[in-house]
N, C-alpha and C positions, 0 to 999 in steps of 0.2 A: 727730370726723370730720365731716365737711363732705359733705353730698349737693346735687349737683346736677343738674336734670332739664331736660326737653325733649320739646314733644311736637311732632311731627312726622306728617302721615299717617293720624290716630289712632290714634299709639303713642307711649306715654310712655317715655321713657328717663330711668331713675337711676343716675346714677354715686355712688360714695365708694371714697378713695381713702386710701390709707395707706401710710408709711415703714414700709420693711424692716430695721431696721438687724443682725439679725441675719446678714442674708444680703446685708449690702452692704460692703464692703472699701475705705473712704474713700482710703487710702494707692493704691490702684490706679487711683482715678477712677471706682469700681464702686456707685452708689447705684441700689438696688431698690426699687420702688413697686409696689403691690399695689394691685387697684383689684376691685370687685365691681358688676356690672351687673345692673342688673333691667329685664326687657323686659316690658310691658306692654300687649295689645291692648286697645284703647278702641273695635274697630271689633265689626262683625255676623257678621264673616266670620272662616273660620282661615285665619293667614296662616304662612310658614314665611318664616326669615329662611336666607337660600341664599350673601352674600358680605359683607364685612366691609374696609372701607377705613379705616388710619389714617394720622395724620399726628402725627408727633412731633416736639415741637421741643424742642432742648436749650440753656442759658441760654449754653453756649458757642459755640452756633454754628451745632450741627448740626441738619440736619432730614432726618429718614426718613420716608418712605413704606411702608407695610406692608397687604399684601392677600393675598384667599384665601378659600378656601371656609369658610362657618361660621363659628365660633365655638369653640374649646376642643377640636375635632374633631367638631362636630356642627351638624346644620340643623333644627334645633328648628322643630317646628311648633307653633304658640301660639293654642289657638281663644279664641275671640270671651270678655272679660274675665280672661283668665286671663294669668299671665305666665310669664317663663323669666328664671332667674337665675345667673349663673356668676361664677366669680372666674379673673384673670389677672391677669399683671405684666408690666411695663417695665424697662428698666432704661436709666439717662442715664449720663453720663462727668462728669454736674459735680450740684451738690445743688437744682439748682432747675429745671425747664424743665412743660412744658404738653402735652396730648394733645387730639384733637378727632376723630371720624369719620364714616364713613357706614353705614349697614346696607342693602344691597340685601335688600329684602323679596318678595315675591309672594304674591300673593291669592292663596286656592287653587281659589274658586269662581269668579271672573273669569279666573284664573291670567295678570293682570296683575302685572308688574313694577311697583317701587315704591322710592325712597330713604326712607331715615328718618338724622335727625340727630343723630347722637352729639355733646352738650353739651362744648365746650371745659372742659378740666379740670385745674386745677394740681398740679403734681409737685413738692414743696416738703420737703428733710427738716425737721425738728421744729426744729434747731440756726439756719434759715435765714427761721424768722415772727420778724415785731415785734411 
């Protein structure tokens, strides 16, 4: 499994990513990707992350926008070196495509707004590296 990160803001973002093949149904165009995130503040302050923007693209063609409050149903607040980590999934219509987003943040002692950059990340099943 392959991590990749990003810091942005002074928050580091880890992504790794991994094929579902149990819960993905090739004959259907149905390939599931699991991916787990680790958020970590690099700043002085607790910050809480409050919206969550992505952008999905699929190797056929298609690209979705996806937005909303949070995270997994939650707006985790993450004080000063500590982090917040969840697991989600994707799912594409073909075996290869790419993810990438934003985190709207807010300081909670400024209670300054803030983006952070979620690292461009490949959705690749196993059958589909060289």
């Amino acid at each position: 499994m392959t991590t990749v990160e990003k810091r942005t803001n002074n928050v580091k973002i880890a992504v790794r990513v991994r094929f579902l093949p149990e819960d993905s149904r090739p004959e259907e165009a149905y390939f599931l990707f699991g991916y787990s995130i680790s958020i970590e503040n690099l700043g002085n302050t607790p910050i809480q992350l409050l919206k969550r923007q992505w952008f999905i693209f699929d190797s056929i063609g298609e690209h979705r926008e996806v937005s909303g409050p949070g995270v997994v149903g939650q707006q985790p607040v993450i004080g000063p070196g500590k982090k917040f980590n969840y697991e989600s999934a994707c799912n594409l219509r073909s075996e290869i495509g790419k993810m990438q987003g934003i985190f709207t943040m807010e300081d909670l002692i400024t209670q300054t707004a803030f983006q952070v950059d979620v690292p461009e990340f490949h959705l690749v099943s196993p059958g589909k590296k060289n």
